[in-house]
C-alpha positions in Angstrom: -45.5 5.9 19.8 -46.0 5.4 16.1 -43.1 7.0 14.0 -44.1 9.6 11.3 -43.3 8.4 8.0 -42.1 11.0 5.0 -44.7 11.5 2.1 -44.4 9.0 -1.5 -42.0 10.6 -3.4 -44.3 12.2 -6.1 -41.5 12.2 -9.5 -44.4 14.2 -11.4 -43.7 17.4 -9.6 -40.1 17.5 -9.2 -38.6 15.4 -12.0 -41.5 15.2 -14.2 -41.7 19.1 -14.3 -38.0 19.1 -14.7 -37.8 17.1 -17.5 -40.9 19.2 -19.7 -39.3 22.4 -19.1 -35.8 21.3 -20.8 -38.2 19.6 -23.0 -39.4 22.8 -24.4 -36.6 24.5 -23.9 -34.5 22.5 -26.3 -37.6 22.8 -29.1 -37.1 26.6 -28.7 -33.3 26.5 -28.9 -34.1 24.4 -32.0 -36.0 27.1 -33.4 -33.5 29.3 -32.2 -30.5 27.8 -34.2 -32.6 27.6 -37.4 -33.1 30.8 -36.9 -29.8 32.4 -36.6 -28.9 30.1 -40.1 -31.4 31.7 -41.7 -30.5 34.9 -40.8 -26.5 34.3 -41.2 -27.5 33.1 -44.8 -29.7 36.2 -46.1 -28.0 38.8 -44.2 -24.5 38.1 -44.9 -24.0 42.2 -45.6 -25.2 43.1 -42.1 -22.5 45.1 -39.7 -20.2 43.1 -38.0 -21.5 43.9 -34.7 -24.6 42.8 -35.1 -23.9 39.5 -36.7 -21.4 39.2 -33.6 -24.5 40.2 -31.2 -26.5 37.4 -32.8 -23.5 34.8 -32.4 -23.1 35.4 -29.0 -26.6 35.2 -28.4 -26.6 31.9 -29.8 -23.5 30.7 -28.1 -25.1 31.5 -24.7 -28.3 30.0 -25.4 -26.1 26.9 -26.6 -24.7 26.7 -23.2 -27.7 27.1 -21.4 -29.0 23.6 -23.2 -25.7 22.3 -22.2 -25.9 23.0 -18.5 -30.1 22.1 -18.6 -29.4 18.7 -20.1 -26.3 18.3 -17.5 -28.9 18.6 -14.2 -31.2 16.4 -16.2 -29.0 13.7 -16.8 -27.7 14.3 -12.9 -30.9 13.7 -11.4 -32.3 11.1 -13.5 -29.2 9.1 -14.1 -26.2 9.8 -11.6 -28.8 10.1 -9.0 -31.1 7.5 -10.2 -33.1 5.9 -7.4 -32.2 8.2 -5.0 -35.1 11.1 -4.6 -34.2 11.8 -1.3 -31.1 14.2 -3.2 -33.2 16.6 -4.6 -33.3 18.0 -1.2 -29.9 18.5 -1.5 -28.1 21.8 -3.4 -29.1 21.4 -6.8 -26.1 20.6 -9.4 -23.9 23.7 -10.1 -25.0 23.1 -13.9 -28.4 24.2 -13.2 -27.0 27.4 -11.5 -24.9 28.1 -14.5 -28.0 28.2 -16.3 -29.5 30.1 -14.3 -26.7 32.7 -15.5 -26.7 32.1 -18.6 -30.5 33.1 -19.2 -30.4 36.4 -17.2 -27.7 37.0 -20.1 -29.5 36.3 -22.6 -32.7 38.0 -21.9 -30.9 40.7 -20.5 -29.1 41.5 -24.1 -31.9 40.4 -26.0 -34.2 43.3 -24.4 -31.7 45.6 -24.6 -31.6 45.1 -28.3 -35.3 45.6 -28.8 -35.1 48.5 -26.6 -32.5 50.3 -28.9 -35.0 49.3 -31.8 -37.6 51.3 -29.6 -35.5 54.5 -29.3 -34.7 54.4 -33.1 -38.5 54.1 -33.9 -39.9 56.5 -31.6 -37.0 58.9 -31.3 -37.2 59.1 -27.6 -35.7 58.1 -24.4 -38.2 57.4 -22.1 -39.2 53.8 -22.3 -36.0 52.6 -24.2 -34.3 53.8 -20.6 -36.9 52.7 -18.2 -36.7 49.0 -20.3 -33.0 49.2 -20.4 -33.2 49.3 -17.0 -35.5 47.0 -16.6 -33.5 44.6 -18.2 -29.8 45.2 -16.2 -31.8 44.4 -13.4 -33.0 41.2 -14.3 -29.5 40.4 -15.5 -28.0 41.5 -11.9 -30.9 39.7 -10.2 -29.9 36.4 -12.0 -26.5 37.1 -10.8 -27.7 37.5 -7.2 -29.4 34.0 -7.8 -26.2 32.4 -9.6 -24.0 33.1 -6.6 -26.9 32.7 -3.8 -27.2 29.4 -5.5 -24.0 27.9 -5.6 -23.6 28.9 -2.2 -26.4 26.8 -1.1 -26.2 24.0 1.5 -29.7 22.4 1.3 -32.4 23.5 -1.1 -35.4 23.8 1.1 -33.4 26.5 3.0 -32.3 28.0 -0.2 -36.0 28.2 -0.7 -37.5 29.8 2.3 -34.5 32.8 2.2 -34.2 33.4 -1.6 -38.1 32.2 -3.0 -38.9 35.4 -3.4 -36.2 35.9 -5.8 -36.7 33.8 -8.2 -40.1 35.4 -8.1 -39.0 39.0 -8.4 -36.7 37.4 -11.1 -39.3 36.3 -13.4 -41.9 39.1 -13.0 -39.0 41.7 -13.9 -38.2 39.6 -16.6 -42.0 39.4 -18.0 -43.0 42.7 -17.5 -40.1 43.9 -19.6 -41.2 41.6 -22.4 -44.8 42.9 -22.3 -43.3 46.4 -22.6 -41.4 46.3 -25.1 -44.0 44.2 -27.3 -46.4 46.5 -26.8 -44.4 49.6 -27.3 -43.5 48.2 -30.9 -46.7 47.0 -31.8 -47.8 50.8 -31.4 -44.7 52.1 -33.2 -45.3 49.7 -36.1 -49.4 50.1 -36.1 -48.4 53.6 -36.5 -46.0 53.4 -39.0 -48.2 51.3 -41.2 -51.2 53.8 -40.9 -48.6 56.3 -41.9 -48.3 53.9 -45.0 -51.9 54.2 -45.9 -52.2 57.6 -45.8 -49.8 57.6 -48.5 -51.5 54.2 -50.5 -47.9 52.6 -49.7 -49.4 48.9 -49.3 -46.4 47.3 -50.1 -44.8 48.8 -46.9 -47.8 48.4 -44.7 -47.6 44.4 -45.4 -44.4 44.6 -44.3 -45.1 46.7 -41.3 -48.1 43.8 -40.6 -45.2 40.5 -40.6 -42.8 42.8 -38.5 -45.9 43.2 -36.2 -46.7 39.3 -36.6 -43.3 38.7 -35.5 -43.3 40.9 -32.7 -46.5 39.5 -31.0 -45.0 35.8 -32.1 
């Protein structure tokens, strides 16, 4: 009886994919950190709080390239020549990553939906984003700890694929929300600008709205 053998290992689906996410990632963190200079540099007068707000941001999204680059250099390195491990539990850095962003999005939609209630003056979708967002942050929990917990990925897979799923659609939807919601807020504001010839604060009103789409 002839013996089955295992599928080629196929590195642009697995690695490949890997490697083009942190990729990207670290272009964005770049952006990121140029960013936060900039702002740190014009806006030295803002409230302590927020300039902490904005640190910490930073700091987490800091560690989150730390941990990324971590399983990067595990699996194409430490591991090199040996595919048949990324069946095994993924490294713990990757999982600590996995923390790390529900933080960050988490806080980062929770500011923008504080900037909602101050623009619109009411409740109702700063609280349903704010919720939203806390449970994006507790579902990336859920997957931190289901993750280090894990004894073999494909099993990890076929009980908790539908979290990461859940995770991310959370997560997007939330975005979209909040985008659009101050999109109309500031498309409101600057027709309020016109009505009173104010161009000067409707071409602010238009980058704030460039920004937000952005």
């Amino acid at each position: 009886m002839a013996s089955v053998l295992p599928p080629p290992f196929n590195p642009n689906v697995t690695l490949g994919a890997l490697e083009i996410g942190v990729l990207v990632s670290y272009v964005l963190f770049g952006i990121t950190t140029v960013q936060t200079y900039i702002y740190s540099t014009r806006f030295p007068d803002d409230p302590w709080k927020l300039k902490a707000f904005v640190a910490f941001v930073w700091l987490c999204e800091f560690a989150h390239a730390i941990c990324i680059g971590h399983t990067v250099y595990t699996y194409t390195i430490t591991d090199y020549g040996h595919p048949e491990r990324l069946l095994l539990p993924v490294p713990k850095s990757l999982e600590v990553a996995v923390f790390f962003s529900g933080i960050i999005a988490a806080s980062v939609q929770c500011f923008f939906s504080r900037r909602i209630y101050v623009l619109s003056e009411s409740l109702y979708i700063p609280c349903f984003t704010w919720i939203l967002a806390l449970l994006r942050c507790a579902l990336s929990v859920v997957a931190f700890v289901s993750g280090i917990r894990m004894d073999a990925l494909r099993s990890y897979e076929s009980h908790w694929g539908w979290l990461a799923i859940t995770l991310w659609t959370v997560s997007a939807a939330n975005d979209v929300i909040i985008a659009a919601t101050l999109v109309y807020l500031f498309s409101r504001r600057r027709n309020n600008a016109l009505a009173f010839r104010n161009r000067s604060t409707a071409a602010l009103v238009d980058k704030l709205i460039a920004w937000t789409i952005g």
